[in-house]
N, CA and C atoms as a LAMMPS dump frame, in Angstrom:
ITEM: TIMESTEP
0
ITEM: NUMBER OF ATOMS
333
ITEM: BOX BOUNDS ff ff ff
-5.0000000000000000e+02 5.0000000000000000e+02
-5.0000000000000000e+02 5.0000000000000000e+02
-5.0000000000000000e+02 5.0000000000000000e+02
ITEM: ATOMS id mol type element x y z
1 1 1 N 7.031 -9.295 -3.547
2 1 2 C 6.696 -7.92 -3.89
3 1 3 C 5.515 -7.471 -3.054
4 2 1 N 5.004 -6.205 -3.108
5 2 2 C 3.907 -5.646 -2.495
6 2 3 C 2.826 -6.092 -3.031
7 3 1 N 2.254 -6.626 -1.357
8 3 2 C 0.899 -7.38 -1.857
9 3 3 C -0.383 -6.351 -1.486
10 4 1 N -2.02 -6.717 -1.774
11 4 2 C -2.891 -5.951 -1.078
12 4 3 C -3.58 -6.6 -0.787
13 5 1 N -4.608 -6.173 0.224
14 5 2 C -5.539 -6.96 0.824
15 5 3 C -6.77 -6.64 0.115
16 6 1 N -7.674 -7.322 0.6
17 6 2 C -9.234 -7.48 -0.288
18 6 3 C -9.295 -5.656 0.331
19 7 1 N -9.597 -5.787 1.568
20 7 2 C -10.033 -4.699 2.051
21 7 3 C -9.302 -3.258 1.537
22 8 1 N -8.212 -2.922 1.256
23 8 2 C -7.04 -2.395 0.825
24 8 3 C -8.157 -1.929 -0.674
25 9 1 N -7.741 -3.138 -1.07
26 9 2 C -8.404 -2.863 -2.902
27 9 3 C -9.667 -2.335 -2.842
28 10 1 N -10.677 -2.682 -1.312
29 10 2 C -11.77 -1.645 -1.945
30 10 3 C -11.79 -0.426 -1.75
31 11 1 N -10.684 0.007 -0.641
32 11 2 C -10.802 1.697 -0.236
33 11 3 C -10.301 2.071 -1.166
34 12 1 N -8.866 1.559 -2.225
35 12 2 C -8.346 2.022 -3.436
36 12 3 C -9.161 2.206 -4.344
37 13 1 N -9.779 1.202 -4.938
38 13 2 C -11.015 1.492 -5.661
39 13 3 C -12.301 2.789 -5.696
40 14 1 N -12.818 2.544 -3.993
41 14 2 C -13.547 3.387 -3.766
42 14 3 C -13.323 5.049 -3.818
43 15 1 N -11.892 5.149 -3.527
44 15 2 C -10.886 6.76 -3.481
45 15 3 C -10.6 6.892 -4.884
46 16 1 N -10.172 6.205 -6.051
47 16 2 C -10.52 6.224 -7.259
48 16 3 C -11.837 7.114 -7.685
49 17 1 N -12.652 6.181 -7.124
50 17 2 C -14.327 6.931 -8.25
51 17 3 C -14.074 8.082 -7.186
52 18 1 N -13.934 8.405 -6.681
53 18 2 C -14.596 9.556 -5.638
54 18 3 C -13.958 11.13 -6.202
55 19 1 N -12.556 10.484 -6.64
56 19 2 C -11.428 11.271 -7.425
57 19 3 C -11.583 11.404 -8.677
58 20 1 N -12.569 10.792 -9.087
59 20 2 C -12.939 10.542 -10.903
60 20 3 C -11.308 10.004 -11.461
61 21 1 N -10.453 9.181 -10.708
62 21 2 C -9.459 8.606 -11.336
63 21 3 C -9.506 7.198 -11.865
64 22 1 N -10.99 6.751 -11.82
65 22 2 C -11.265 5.449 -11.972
66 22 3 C -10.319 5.425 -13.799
67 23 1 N -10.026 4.011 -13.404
68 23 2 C -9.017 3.763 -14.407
69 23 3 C -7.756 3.916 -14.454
70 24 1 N -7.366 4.849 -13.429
71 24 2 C -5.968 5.295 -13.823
72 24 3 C -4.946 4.08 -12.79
73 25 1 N -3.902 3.959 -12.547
74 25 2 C -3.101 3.16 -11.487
75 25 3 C -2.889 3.88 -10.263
76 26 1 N -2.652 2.733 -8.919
77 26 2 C -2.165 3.218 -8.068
78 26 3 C -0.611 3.61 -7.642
79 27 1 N 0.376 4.596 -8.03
80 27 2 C 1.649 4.635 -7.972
81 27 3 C 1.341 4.87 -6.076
82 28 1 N 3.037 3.539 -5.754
83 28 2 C 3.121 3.547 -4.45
84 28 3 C 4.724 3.835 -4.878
85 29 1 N 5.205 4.853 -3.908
86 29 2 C 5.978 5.531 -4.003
87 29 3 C 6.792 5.16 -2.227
88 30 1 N 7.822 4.525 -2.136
89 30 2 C 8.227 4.825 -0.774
90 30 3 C 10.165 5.413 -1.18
91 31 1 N 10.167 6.09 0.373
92 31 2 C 11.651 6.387 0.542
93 31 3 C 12.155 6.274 2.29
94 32 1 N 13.502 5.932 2.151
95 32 2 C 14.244 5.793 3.08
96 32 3 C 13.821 7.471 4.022
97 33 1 N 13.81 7.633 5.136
98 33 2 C 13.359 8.775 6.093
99 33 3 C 15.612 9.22 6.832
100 34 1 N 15.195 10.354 6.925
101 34 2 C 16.717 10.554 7.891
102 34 3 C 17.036 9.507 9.105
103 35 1 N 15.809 9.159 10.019
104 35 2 C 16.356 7.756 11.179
105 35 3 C 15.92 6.658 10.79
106 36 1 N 16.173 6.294 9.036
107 36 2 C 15.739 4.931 8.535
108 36 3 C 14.562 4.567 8.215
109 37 1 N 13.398 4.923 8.838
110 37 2 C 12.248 4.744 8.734
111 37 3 C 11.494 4.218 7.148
112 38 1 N 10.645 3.805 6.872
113 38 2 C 10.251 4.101 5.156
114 38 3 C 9.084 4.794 5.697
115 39 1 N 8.871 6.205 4.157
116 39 2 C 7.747 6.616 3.693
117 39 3 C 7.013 6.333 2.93
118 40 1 N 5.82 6.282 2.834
119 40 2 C 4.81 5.777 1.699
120 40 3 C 4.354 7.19 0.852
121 41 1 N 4.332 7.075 -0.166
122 41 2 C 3.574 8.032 -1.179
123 41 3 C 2.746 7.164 -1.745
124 42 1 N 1.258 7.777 -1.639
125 42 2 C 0.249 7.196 -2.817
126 42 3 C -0.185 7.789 -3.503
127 43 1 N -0.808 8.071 -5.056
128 43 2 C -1.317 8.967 -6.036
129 43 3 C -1.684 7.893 -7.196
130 44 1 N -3.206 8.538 -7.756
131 44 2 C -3.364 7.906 -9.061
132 44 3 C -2.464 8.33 -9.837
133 45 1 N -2.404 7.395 -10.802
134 45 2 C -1.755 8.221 -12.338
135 45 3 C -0.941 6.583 -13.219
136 46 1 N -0.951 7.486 -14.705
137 46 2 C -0.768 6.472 -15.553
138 46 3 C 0.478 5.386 -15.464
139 47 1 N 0.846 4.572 -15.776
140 47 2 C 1.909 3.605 -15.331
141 47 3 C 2.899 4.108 -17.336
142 48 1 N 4.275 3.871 -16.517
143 48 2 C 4.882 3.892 -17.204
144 48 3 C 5.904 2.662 -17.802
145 49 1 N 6.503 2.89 -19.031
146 49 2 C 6.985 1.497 -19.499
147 49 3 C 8.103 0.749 -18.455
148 50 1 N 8.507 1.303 -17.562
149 50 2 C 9.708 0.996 -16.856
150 50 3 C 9.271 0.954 -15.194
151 51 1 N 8.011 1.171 -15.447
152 51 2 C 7.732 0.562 -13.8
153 51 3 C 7.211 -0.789 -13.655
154 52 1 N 6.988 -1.253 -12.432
155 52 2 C 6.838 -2.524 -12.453
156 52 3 C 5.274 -2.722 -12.025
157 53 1 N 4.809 -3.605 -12.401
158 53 2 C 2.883 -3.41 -12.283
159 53 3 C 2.924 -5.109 -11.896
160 54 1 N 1.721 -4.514 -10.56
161 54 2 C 1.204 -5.828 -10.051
162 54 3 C -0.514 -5.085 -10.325
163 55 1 N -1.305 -6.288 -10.457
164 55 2 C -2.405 -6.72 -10.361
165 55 3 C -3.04 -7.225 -9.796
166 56 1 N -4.147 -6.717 -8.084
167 56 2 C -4.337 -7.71 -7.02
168 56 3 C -6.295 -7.01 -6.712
169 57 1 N -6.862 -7.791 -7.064
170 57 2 C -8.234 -7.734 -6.16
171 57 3 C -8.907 -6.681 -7.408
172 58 1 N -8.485 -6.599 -8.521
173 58 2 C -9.237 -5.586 -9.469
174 58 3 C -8.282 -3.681 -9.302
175 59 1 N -7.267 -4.121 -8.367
176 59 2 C -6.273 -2.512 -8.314
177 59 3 C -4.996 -3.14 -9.309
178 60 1 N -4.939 -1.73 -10.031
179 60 2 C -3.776 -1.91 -10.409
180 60 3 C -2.774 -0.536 -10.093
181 61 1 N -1.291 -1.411 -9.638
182 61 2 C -0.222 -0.831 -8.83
183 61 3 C 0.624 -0.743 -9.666
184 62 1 N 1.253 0.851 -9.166
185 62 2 C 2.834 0.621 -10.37
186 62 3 C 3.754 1.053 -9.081
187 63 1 N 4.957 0.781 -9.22
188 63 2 C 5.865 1.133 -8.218
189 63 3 C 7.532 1.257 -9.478
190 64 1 N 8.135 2.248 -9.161
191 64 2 C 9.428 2.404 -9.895
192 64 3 C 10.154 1.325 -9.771
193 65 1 N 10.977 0.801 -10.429
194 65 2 C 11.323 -0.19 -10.108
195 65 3 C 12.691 0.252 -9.434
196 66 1 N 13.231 1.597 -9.346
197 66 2 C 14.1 1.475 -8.45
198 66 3 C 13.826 1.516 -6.777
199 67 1 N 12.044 1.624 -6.587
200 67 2 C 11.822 1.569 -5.323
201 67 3 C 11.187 0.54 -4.849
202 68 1 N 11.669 -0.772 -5.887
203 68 2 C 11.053 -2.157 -5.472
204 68 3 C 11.897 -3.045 -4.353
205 69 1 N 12.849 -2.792 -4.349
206 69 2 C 13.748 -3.107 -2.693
207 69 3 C 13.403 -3.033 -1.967
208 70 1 N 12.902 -1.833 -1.096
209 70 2 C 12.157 -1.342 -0.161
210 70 3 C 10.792 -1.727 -0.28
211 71 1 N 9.931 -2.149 -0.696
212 71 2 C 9.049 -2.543 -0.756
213 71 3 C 8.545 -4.028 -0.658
214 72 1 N 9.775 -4.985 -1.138
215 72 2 C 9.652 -6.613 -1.309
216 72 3 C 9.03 -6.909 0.341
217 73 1 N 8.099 -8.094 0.084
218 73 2 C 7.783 -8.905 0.781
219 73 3 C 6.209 -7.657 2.273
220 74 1 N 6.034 -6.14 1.143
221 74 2 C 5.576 -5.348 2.53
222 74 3 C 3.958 -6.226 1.981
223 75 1 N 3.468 -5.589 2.757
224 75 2 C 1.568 -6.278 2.804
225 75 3 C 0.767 -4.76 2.521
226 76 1 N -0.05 -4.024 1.81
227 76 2 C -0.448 -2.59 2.276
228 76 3 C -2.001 -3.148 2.947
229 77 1 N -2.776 -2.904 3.811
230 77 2 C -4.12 -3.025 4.645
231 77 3 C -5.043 -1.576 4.653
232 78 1 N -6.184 -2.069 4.688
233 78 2 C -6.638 -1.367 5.46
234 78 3 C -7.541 -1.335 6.174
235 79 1 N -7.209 -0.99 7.894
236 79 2 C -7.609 -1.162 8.813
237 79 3 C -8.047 -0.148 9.792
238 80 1 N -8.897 -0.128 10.816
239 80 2 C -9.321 0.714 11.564
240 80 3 C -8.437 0.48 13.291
241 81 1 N -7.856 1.833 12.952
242 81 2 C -6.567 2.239 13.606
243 81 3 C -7.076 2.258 15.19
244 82 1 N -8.169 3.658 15.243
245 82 2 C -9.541 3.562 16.678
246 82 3 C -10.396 3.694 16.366
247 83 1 N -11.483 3.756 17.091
248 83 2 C -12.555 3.553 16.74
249 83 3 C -13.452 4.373 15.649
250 84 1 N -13.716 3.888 14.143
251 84 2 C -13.902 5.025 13.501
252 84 3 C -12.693 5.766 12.86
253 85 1 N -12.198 5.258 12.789
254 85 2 C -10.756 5.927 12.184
255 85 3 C -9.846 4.815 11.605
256 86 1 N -10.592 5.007 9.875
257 86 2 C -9.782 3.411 9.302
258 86 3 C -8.292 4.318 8.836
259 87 1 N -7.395 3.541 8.17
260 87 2 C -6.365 4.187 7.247
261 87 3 C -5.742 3.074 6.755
262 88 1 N -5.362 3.186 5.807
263 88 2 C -4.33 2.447 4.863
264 88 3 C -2.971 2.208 5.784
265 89 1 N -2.523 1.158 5.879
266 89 2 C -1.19 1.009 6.491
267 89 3 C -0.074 0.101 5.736
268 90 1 N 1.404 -0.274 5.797
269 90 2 C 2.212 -0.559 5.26
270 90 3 C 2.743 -2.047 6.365
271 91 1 N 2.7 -3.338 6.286
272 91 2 C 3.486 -3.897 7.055
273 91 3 C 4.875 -4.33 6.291
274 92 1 N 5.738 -3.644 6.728
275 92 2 C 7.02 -4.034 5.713
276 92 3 C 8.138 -4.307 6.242
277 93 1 N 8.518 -5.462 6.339
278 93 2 C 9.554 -5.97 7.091
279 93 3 C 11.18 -5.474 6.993
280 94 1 N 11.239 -4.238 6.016
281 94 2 C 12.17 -4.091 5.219
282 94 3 C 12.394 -2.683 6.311
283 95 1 N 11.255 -1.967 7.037
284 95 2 C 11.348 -0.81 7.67
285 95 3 C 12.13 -1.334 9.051
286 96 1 N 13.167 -0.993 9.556
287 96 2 C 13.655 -1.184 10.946
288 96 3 C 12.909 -1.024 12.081
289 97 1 N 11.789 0.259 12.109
290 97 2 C 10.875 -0.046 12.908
291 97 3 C 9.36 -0.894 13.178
292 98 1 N 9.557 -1.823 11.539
293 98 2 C 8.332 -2.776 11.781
294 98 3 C 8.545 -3.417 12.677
295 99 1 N 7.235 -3.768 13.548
296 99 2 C 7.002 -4.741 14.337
297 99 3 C 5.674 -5.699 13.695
298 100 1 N 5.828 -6.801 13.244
299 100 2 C 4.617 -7.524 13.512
300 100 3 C 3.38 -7.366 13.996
301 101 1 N 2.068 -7.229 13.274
302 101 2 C 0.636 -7.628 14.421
303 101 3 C 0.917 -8.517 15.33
304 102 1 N 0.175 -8.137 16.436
305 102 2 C 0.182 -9.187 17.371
306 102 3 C -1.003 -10.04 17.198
307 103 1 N -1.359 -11.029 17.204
308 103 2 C -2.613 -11.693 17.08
309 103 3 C -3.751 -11.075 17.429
310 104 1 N -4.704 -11.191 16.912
311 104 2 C -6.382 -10.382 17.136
312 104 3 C -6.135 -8.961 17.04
313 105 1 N -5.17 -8.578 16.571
314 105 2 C -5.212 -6.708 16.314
315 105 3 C -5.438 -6.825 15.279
316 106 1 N -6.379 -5.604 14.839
317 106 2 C -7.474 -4.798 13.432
318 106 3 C -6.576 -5.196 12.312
319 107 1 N -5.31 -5.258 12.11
320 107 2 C -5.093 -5.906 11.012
321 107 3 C -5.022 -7.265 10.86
322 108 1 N -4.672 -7.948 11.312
323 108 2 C -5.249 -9.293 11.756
324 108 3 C -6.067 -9.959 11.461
325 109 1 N -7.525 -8.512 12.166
326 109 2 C -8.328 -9.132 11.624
327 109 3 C -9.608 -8.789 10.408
328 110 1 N -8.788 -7.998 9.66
329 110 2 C -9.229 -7.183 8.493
330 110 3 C -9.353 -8.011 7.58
331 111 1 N -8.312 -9.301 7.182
332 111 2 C -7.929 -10.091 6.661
333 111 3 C -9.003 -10.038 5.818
């Protein structure tokens, strides 16, 4: 299932208080795109009885469980893309256009 990174959980955290949503869950929301691609949706908000909840680094995640397919086995990061310019990213093997980090790239080494 969708995992997070240390680093991941503190920008979640930190975008929480900033939002006064501290407390609430992180719903990760993805969908299939028209040339295959996956989209990510993120938003606080309360978890419901029929979603599926992981617990990683002090975040808590809900994801539908009909959009847990698409999601198995992704990693979410977050890393600094250029210089000064972090963002949340998705590695998900499940997207046709993932490619792998290559060794010593920012996610890599965000770890």
């Amino acid at each position: 299932m969708l995992t997070i990174t240390e680093a991941a959980a503190k920008q979640i955290l930190d975008s929480a208080k900033q939002s006064n949503a501290e407390g609430l869950a992180l719903r990760v929301a993805a969908k299939t795109t028209t040339d295959g691609s996956i989209e990510y949706l993120l938003g606080f908000d309360e978890p419901k009885d029929s979603d599926f909840t992981i617990a990683s680094h002090g975040v808590t995640i809900v994801i539908d469980k009909t959009q847990q397919e698409l999601l198995e086995e992704t990693k979410m990061d977050y890393v600094e893309i250029d210089p000064g310019d972090f963002q949340l990213i998705f590695l998900n093997p499940n997207d046709p256009y993932y490619r792998p980090p290559k060794k010593n790239s920012p996610a890599q080494n965000q770890k």
